[in-house]
C-alpha positions in Angstrom: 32.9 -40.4 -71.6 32.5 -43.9 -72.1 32.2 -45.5 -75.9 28.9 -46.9 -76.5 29.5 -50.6 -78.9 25.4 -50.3 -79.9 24.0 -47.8 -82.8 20.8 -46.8 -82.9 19.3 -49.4 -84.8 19.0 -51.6 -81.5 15.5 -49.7 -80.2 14.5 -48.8 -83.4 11.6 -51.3 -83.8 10.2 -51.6 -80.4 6.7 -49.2 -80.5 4.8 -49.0 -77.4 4.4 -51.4 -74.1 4.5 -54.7 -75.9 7.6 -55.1 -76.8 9.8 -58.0 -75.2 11.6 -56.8 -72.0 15.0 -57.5 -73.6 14.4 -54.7 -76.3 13.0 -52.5 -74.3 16.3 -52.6 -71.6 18.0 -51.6 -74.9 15.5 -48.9 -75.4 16.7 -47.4 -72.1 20.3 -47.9 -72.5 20.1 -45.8 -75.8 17.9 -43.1 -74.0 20.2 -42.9 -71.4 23.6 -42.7 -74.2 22.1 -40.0 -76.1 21.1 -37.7 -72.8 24.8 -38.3 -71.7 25.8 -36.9 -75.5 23.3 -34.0 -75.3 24.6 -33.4 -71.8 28.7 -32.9 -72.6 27.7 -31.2 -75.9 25.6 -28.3 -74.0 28.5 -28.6 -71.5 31.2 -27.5 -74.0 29.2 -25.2 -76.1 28.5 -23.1 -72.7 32.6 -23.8 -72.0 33.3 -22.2 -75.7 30.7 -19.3 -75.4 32.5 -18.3 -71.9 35.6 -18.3 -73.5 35.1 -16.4 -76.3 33.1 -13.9 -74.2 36.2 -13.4 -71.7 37.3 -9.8 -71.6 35.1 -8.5 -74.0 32.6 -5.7 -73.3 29.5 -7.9 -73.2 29.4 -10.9 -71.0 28.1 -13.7 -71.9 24.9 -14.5 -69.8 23.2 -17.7 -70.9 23.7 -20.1 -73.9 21.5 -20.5 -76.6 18.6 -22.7 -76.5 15.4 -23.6 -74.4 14.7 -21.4 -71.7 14.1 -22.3 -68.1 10.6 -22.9 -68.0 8.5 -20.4 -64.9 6.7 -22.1 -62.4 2.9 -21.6 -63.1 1.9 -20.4 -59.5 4.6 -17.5 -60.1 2.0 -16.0 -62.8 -1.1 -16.0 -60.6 0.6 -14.1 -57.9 -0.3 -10.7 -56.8 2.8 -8.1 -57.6 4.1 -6.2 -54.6 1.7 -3.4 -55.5 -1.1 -4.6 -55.9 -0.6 -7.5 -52.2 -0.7 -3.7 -50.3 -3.4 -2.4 -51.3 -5.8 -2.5 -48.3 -9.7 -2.2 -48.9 -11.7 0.5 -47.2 -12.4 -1.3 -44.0 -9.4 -2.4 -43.8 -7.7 1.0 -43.7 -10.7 3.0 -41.1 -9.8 0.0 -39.0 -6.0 0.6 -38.9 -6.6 4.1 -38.3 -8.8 3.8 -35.6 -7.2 1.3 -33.9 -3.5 1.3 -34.4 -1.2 -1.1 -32.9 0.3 -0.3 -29.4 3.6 0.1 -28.7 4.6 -1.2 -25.4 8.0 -0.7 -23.8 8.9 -2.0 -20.4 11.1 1.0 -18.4 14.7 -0.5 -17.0 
């Protein structure tokens, strides 16, 4: 990874939209440094865990830290149960009138 020559001190003063467009380039550059740090630090603390986890009884599953997060519409779905269960008329009608089979001879 690259060395970055400017500390933290070079978006430090810039609050909000009206800052001059020069600081706020800065301001992106800096984001864009520290995700690249977070990035190869998660990278090698999963590396380490893996290692340390090789052989042994337990595996190692996941690293520490924030969960992935569940897509919303997951929660308001029906669960397999509950998406067969047919109402009254629902079920008189498939008895009634079942589905035909047909099958063409050869």
């Amino acid at each position: 990874m690259p060395q970055r020559s400017h500390g933290w001190s070079c978006g430090a003063k810039v609050t909000g939209t009206g800052g001059a467009a020069s600081k706020l380039s800065k301001i992106r550059v800096v984001r864009e440094s520290i995700a690249c740090v977070l990035t190869v630090i998660n990278q090698t603390g999963k590396e380490n865990l893996r290692k340390f986890y090789k052989g042994k009884k337990y595996k190692f599953y996941k690293a520490p830290g924030p969960a992935a997060q569940e897509d919303p519409c997951r929660g308001r779905q029906l669960n397999k149960q509950k998406e067969s269960l047919q109402i009254k008329k629902q079920r008189r009608k498939g008895r009634l009138h079942p589905l035909c089979k047909f099958a063409a001879k050869a």
